[in-house]
Backbone as JSON Lines, residues from 0, in Angstrom:
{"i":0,"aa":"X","n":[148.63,141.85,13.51],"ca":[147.93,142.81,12.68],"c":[146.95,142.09,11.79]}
{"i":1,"aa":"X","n":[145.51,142.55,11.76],"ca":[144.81,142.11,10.73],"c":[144.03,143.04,9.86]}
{"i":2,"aa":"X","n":[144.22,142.62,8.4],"ca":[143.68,143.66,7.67],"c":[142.14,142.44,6.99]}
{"i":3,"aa":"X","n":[141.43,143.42,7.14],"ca":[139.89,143.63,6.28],"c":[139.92,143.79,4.81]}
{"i":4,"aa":"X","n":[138.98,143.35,4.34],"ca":[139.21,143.96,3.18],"c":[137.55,143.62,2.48]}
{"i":5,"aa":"X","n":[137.2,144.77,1.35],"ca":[135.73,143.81,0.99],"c":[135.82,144.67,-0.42]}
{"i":6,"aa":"X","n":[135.39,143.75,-1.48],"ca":[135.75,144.32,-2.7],"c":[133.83,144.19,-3.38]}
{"i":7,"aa":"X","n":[133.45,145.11,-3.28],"ca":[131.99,144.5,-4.13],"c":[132.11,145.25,-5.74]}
{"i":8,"aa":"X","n":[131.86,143.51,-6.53],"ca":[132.31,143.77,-7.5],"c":[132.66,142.44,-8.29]}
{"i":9,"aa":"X","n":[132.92,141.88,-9.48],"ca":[133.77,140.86,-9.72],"c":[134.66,140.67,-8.92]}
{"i":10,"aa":"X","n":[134.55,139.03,-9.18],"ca":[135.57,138.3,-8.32],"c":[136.46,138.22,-8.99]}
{"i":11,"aa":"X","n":[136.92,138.18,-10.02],"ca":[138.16,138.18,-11.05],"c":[138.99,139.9,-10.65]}
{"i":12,"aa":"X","n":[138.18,141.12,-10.79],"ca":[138.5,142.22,-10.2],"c":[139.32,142.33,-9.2]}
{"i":13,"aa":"X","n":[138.53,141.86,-7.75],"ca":[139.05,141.71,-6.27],"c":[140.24,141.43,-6.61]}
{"i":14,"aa":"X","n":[140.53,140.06,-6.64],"ca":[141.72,139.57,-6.88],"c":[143.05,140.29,-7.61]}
{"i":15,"aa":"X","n":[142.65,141.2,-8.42],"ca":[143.37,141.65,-9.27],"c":[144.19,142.74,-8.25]}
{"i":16,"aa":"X","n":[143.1,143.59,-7.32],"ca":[143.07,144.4,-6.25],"c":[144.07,143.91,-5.08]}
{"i":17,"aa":"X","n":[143.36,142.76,-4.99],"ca":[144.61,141.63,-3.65],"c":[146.05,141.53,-3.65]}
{"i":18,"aa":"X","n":[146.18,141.47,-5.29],"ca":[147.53,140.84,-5.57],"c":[148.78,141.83,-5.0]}
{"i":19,"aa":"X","n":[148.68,143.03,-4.97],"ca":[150.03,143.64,-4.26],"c":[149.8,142.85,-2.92]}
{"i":20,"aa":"X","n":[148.65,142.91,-1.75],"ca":[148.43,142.78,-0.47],"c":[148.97,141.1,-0.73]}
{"i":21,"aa":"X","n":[148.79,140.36,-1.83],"ca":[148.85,138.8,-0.99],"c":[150.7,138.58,-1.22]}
{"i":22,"aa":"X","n":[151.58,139.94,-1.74],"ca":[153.05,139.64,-1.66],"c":[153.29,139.67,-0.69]}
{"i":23,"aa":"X","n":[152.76,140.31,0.31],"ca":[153.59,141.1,1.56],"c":[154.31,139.8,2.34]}
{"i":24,"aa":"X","n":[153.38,138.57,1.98],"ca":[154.4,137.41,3.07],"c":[153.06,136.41,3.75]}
{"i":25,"aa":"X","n":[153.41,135.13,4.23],"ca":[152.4,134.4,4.8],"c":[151.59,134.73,5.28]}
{"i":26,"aa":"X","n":[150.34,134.66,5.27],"ca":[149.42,134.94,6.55],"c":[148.98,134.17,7.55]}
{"i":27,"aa":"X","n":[148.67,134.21,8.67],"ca":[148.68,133.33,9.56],"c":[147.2,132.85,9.55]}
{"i":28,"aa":"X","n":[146.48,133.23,8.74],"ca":[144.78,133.33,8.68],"c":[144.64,133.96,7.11]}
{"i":29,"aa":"X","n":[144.27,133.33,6.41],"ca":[143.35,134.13,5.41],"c":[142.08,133.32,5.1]}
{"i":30,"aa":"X","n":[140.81,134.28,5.42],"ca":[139.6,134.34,5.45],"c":[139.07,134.87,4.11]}
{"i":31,"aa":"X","n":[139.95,135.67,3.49],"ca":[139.08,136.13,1.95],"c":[138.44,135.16,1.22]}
{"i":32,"aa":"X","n":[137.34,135.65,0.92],"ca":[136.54,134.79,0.16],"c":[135.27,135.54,-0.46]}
{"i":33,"aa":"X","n":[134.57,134.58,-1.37],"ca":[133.26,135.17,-1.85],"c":[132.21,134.88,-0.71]}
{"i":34,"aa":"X","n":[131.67,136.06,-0.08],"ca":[130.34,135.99,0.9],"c":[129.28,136.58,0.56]}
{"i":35,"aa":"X","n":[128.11,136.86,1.06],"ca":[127.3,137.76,1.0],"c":[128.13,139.22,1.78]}
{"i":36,"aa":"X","n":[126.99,140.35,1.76],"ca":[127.73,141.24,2.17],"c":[127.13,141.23,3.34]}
{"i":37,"aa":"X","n":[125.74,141.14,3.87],"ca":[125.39,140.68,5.36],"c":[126.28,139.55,6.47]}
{"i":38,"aa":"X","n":[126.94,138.82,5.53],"ca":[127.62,138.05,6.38],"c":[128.9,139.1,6.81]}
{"i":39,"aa":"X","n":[129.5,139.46,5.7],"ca":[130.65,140.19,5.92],"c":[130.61,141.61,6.92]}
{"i":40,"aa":"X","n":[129.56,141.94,7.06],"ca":[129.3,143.18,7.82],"c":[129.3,142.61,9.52]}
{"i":41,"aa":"X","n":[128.8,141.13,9.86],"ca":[128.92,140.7,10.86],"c":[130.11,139.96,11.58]}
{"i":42,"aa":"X","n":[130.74,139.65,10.37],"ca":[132.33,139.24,10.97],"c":[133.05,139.4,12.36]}
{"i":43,"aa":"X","n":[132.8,140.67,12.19],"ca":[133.62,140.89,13.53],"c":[132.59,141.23,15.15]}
{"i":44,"aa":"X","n":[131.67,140.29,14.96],"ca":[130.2,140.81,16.06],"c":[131.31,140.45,17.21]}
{"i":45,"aa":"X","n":[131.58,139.52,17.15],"ca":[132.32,138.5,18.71],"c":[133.17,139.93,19.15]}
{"i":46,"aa":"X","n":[133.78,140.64,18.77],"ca":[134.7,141.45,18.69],"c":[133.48,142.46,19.95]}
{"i":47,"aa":"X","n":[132.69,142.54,19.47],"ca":[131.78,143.51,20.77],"c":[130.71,142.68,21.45]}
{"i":48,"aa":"X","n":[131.07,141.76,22.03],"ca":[129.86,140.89,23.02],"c":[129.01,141.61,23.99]}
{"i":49,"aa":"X","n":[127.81,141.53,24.25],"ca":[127.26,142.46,24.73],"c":[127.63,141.96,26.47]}
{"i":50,"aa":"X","n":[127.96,142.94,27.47],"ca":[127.89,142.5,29.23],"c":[129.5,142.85,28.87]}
{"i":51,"aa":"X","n":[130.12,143.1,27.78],"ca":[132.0,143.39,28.27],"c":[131.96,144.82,28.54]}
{"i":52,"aa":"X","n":[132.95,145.51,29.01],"ca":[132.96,146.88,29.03],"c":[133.68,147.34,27.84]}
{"i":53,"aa":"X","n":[133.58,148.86,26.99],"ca":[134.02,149.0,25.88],"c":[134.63,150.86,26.38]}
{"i":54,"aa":"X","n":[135.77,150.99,25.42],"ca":[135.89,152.51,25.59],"c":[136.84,152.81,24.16]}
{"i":55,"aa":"X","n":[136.16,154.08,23.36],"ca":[137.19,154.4,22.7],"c":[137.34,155.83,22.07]}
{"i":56,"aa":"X","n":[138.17,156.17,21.45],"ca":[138.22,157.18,21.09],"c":[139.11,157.45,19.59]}
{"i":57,"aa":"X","n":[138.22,158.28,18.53],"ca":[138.62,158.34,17.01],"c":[138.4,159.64,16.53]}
{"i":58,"aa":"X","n":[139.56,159.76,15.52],"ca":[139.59,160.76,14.69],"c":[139.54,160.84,13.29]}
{"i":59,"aa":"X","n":[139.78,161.61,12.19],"ca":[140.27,161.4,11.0],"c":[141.53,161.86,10.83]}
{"i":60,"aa":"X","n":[142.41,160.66,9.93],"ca":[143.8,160.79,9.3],"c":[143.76,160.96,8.25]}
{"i":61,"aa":"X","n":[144.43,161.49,7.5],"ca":[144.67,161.13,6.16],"c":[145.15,160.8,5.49]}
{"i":62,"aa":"X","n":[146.9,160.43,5.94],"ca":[147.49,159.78,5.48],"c":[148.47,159.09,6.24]}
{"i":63,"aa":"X","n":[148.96,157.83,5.99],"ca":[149.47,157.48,7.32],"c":[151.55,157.04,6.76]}
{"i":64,"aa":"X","n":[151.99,158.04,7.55],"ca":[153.62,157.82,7.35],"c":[154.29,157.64,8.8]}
{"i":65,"aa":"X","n":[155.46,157.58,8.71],"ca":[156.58,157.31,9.91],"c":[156.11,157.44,11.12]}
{"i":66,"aa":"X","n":[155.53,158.76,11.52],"ca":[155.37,159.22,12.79],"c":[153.94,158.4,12.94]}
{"i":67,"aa":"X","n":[153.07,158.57,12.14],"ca":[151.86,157.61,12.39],"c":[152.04,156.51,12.57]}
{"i":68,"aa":"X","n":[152.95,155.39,12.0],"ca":[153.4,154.11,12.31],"c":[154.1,153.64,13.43]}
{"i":69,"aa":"X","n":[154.96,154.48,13.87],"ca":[155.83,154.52,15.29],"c":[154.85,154.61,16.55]}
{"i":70,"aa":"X","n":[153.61,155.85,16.01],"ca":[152.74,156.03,17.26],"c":[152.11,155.07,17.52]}
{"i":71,"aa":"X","n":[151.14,154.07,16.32],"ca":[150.8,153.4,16.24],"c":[151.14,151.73,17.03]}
{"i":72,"aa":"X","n":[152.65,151.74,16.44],"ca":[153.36,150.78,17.05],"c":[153.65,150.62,18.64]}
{"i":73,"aa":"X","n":[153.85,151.94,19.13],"ca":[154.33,152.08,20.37],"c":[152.94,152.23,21.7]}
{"i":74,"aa":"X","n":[151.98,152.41,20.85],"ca":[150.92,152.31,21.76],"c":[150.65,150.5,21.24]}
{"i":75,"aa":"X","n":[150.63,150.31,20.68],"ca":[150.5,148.61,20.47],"c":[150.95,148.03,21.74]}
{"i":76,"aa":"X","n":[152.37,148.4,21.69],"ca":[152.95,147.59,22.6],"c":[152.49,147.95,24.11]}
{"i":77,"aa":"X","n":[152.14,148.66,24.26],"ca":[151.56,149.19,25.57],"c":[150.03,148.93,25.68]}
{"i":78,"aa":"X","n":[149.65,148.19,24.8],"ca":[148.38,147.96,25.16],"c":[147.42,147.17,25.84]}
{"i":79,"aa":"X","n":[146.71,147.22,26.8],"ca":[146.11,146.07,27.8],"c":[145.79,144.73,26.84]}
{"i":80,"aa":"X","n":[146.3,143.34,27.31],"ca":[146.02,142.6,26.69],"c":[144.77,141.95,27.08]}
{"i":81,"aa":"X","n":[143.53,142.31,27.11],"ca":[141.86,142.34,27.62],"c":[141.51,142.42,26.27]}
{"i":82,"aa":"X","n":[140.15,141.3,25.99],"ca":[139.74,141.02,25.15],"c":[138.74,142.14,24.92]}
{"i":83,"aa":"X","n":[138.91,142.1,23.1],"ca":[138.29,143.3,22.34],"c":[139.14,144.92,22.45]}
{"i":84,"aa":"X","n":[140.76,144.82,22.69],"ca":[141.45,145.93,22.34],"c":[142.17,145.46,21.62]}
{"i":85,"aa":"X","n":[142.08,146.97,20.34],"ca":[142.98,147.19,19.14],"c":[142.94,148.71,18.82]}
{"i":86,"aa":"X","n":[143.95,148.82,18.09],"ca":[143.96,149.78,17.28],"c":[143.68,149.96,16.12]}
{"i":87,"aa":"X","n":[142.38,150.58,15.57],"ca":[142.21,150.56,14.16],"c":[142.25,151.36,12.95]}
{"i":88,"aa":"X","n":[142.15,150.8,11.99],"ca":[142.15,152.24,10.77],"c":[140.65,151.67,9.42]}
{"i":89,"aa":"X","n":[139.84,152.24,9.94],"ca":[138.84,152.01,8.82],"c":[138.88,153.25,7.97]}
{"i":90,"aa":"X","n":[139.25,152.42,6.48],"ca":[139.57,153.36,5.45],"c":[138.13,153.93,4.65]}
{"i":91,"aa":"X","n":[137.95,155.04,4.27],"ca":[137.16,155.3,3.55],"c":[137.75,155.79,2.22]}
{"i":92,"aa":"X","n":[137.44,156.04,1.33],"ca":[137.58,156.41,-0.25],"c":[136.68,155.72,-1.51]}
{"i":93,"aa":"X","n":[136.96,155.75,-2.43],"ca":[136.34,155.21,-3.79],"c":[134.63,155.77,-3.38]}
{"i":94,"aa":"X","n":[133.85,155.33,-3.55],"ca":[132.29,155.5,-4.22],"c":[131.63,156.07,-3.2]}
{"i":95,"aa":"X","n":[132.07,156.39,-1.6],"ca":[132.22,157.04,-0.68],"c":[132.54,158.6,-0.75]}
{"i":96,"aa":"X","n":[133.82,158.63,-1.73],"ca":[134.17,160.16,-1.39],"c":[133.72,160.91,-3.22]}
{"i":97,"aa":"X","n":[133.01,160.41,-3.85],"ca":[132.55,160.6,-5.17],"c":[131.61,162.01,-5.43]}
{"i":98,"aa":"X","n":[131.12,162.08,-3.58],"ca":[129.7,162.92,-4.33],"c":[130.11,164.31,-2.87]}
{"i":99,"aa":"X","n":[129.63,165.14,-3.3],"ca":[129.35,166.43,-2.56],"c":[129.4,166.19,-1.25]}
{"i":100,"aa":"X","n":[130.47,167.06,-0.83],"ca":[130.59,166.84,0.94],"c":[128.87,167.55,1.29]}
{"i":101,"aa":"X","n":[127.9,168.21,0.71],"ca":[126.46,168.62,1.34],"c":[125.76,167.94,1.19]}
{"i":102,"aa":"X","n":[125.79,166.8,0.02],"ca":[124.26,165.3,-0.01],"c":[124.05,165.41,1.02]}
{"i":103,"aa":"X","n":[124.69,164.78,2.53],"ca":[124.39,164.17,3.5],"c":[124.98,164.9,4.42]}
{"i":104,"aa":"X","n":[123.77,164.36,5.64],"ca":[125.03,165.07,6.95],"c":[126.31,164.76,6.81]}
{"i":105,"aa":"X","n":[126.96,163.72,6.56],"ca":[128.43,163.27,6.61],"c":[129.13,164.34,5.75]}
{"i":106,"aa":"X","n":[130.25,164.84,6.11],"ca":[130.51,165.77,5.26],"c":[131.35,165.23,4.62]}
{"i":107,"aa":"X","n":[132.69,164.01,5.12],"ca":[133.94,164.07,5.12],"c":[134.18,163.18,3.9]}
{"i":108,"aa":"X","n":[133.94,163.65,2.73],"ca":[134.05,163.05,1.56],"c":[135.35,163.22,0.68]}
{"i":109,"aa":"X","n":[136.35,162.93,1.2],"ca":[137.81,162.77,0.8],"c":[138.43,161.36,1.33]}
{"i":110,"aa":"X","n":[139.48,161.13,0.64],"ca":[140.29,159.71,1.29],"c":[140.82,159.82,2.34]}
{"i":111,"aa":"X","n":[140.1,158.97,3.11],"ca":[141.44,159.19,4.34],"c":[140.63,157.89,5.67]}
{"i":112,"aa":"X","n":[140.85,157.81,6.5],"ca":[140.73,156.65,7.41],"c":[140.29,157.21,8.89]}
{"i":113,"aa":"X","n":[139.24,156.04,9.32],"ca":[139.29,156.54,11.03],"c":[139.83,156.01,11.95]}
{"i":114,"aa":"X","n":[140.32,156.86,12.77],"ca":[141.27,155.35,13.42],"c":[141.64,156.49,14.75]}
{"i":115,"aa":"X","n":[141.84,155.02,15.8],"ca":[141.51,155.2,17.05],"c":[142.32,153.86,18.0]}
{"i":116,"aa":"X","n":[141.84,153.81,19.13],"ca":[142.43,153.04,20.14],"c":[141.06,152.57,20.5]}
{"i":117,"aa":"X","n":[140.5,151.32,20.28],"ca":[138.92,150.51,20.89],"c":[139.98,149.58,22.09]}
{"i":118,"aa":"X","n":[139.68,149.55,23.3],"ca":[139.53,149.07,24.42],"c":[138.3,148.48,24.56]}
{"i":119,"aa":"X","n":[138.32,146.91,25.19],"ca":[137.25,145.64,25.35],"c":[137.91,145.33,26.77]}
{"i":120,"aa":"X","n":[137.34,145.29,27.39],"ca":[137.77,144.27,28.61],"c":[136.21,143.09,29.59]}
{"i":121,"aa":"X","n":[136.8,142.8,30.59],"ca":[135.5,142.21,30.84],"c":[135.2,142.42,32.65]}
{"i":122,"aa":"X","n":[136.55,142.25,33.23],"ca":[136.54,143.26,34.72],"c":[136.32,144.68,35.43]}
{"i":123,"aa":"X","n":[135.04,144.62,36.16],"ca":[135.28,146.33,36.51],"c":[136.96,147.12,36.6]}
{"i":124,"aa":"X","n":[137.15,145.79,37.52],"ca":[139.01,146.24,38.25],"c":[139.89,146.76,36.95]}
{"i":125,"aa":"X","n":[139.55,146.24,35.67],"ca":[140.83,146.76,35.2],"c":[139.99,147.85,33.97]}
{"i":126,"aa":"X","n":[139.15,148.45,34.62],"ca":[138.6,149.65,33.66],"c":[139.51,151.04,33.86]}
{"i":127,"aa":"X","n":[139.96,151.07,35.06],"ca":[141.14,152.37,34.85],"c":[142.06,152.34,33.89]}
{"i":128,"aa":"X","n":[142.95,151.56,33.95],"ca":[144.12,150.95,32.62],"c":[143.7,151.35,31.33]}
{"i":129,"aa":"X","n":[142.17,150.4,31.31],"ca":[141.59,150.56,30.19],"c":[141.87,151.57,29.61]}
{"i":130,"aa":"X","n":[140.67,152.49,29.97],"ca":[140.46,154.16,29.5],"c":[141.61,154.92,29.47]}
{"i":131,"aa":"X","n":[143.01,154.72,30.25],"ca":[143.61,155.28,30.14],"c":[144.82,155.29,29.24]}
{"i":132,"aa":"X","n":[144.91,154.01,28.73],"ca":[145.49,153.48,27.79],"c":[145.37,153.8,26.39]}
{"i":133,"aa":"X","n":[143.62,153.69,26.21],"ca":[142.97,154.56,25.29],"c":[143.21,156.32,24.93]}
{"i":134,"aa":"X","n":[143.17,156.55,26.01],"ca":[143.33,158.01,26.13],"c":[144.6,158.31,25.64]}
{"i":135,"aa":"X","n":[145.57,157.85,26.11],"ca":[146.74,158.06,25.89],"c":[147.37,157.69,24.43]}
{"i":136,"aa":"X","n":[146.7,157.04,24.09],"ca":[146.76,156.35,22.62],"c":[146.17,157.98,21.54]}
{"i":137,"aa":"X","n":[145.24,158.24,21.99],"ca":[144.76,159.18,21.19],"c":[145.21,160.2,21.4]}
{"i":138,"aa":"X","n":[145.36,161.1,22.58],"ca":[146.56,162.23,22.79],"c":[147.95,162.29,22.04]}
{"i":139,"aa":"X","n":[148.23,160.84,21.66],"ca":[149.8,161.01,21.18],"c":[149.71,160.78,19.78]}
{"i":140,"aa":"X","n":[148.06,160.59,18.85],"ca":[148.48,160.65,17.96],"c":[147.92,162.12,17.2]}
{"i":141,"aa":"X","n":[147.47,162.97,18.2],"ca":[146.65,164.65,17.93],"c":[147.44,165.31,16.81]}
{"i":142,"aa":"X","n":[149.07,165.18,16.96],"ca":[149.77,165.72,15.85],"c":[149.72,164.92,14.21]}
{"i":143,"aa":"X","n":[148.79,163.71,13.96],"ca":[148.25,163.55,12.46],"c":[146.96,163.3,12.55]}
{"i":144,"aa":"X","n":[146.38,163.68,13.36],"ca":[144.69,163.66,13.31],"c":[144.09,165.19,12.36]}
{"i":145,"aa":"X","n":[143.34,165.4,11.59],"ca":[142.7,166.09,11.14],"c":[141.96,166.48,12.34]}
{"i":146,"aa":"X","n":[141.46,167.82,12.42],"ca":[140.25,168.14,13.46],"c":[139.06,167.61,13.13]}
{"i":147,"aa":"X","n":[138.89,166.62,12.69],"ca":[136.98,165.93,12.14],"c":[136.9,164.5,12.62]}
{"i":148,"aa":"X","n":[136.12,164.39,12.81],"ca":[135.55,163.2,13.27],"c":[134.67,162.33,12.81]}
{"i":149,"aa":"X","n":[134.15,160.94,13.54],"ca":[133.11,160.14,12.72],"c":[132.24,160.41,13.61]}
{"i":150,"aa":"X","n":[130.92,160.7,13.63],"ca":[129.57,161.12,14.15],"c":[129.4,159.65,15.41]}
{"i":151,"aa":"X","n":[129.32,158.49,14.46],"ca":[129.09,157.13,15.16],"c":[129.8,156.85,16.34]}
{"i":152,"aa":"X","n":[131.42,157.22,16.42],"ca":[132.32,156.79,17.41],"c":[132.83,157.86,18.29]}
{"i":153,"aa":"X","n":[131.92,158.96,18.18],"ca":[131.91,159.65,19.18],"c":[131.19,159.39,20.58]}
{"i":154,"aa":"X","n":[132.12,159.59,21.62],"ca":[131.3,159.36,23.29],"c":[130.91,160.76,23.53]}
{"i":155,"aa":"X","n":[130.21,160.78,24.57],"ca":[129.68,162.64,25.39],"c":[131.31,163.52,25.76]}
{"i":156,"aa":"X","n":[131.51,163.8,24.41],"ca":[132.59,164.78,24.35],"c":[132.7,166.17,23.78]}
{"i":157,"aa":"X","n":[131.4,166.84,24.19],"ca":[131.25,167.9,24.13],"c":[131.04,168.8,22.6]}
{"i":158,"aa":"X","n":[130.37,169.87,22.19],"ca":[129.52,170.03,21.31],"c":[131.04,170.23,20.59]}
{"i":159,"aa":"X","n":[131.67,170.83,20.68],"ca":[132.94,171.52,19.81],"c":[133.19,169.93,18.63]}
{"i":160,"aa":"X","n":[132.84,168.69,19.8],"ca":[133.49,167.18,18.36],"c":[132.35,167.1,17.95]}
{"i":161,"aa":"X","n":[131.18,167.4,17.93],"ca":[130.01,167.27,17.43],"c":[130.09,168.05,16.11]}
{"i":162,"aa":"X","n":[130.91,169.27,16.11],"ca":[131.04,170.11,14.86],"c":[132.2,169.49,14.11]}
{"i":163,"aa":"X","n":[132.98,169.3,14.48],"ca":[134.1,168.22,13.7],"c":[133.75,167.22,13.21]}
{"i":164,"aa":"X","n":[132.28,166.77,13.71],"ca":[131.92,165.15,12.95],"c":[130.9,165.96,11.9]}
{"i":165,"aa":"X","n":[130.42,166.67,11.96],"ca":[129.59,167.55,11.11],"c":[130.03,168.35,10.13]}
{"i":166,"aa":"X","n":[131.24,169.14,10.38],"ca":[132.45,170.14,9.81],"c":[131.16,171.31,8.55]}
{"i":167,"aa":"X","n":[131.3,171.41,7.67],"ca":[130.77,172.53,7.04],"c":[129.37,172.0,6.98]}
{"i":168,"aa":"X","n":[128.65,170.62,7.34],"ca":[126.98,170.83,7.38],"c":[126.57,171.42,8.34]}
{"i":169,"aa":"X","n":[127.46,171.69,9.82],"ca":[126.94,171.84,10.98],"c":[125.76,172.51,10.87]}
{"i":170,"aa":"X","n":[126.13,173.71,10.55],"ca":[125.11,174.9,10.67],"c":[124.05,175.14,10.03]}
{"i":171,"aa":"X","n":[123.9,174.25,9.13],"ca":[122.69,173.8,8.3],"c":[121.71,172.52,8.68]}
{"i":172,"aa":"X","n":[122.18,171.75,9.75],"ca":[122.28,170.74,10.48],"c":[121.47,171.19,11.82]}
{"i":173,"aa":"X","n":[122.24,172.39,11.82],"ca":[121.76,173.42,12.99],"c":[119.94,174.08,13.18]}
{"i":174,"aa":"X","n":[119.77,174.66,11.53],"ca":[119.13,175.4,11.88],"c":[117.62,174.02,11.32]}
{"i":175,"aa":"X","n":[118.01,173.07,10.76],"ca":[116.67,172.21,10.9],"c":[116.43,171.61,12.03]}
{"i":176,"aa":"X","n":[117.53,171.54,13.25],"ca":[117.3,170.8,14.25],"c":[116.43,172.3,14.95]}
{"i":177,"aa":"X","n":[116.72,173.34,15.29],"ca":[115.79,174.52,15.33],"c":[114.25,174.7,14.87]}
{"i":178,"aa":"X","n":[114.39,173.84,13.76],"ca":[112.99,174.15,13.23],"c":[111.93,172.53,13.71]}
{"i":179,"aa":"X","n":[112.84,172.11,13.44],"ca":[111.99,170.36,13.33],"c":[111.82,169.88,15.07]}
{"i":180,"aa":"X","n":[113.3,170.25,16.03],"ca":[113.15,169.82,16.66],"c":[113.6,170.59,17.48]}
{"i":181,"aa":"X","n":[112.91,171.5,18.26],"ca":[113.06,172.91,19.32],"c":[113.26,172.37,20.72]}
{"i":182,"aa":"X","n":[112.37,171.4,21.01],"ca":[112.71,171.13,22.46],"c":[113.89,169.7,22.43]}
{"i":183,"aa":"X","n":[114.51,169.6,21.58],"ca":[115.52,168.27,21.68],"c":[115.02,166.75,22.03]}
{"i":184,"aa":"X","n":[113.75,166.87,21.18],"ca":[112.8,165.57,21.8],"c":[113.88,164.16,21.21]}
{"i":185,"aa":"X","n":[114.85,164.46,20.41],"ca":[115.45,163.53,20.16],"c":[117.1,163.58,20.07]}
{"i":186,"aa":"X","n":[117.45,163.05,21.57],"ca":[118.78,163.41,21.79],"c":[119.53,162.35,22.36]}
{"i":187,"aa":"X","n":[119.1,161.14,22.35],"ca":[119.96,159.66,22.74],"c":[120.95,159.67,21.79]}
{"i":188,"aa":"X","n":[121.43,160.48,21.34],"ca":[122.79,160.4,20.55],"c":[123.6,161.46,20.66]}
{"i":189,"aa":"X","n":[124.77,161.66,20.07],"ca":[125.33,162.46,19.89],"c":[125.28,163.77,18.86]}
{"i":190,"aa":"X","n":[123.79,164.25,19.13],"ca":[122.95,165.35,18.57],"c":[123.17,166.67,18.64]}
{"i":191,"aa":"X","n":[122.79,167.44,17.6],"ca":[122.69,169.03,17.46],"c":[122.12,169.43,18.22]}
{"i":192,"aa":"X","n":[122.22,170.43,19.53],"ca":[121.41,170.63,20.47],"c":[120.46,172.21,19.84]}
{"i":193,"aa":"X","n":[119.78,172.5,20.28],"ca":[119.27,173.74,19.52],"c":[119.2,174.63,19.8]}
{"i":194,"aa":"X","n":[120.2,174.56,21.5],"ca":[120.48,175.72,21.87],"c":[122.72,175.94,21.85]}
{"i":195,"aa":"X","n":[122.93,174.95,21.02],"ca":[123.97,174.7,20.88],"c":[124.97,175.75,20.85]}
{"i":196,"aa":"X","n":[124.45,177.12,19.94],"ca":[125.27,178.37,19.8],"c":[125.34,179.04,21.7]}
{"i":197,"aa":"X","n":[124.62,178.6,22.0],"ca":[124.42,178.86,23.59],"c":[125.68,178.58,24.47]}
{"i":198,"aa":"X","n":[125.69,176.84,24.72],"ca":[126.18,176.35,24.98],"c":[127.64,176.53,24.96]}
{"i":199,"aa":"X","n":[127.79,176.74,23.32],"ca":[129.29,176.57,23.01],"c":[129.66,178.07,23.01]}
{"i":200,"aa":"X","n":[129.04,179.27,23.42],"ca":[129.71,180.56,24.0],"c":[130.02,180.35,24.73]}
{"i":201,"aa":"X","n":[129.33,179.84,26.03],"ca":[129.24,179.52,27.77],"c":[130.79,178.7,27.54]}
{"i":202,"aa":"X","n":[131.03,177.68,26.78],"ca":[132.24,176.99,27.18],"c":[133.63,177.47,27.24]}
């Protein structure tokens, strides 16, 4: 298990912050230190090399107890040992969840974490396992997932998670992509389509 951590702020502070985390017991690695924050944002590049194959799938939690830890654990152990798979939990809260779920498209301005099953491998041959490993990872943890999502770590999974990564901006989200952008001239992402109310009757 490895935990992250980035405190911007005094360094006398951080530390102050650390001190429950540095009881827990030896670490086999500790990397904390004073960096820039460009360095720290790249840390983990090796982690996605470009030419490997990647698959994953995330939700929002909000809080994580027993049944989340067991699920957690038990897909661990079942997990392809192919470089660049884990299971993660990127936490959000503090200066993040401060301001109006409407500032921004992002709506999801409460505490809580994203977290998912990332699969890395580097063989076509063992891309079935992969994905399915993944999959299965995320199906079993549906009973503490919130219905919302992160916009970024969504794959082509249909408009319904597009509104979960959006949640109460959607439709406001909606009607400028209507106005600004009618024919979908910009859709290499996981975008508001503008005929979306369409779509998602038909489904």
């Amino acid at each position: 298990m490895g935990i992250a951590v980035c405190h911007c702020g005094p360094a006398s502070r951080g530390e102050q912050l650390l001190a429950p985390l540095r009881t827990l017991g030896t670490p086999l690695a500790d990397l904390i230190q004073e960096r820039p924050y460009l360095e720290m944002q790249s840390m983990f590049d090796d982690l996605f090399t470009p030419g490997r194959l990647y698959y994953w799938k995330s939700s929002l939690l909000r809080k994580v107890d027993d049944g989340v830890i067991d699920t957690i654990l038990e897909h661990a152990h079942a997990m392809p040992l192919t470089p660049g798979s884990f299971i993660y939990m990127q936490q959000l809260h503090g200066a993040a969840s401060r301001i109006s779920a409407s500032d921004t498209a992002f709506p999801h301005r409460y505490d809580h974490y994203n977290c998912g099953p990332m699969a890395g491998w580097e063989s076509p041959a063992e891309t079935e396992k992969n994905i399915r490993w993944a999959r299965q990872c995320w199906e079993a943890m549906q009973p503490f997932y919130e219905r919302r999502a992160y916009v970024n770590d969504l794959g082509e999974e249909g408009e319904e998670r597009v509104k979960e990564a959006f949640g109460e901006n959607y439709d406001r989200l909606l009607a400028l992509k209507k106005r600004y952008d009618p024919t979908n001239f910009f859709h290499m992402n996981q975008n508001i389509r503008p005929d979306a109310e369409r779509l998602t009757g038909a489904a």
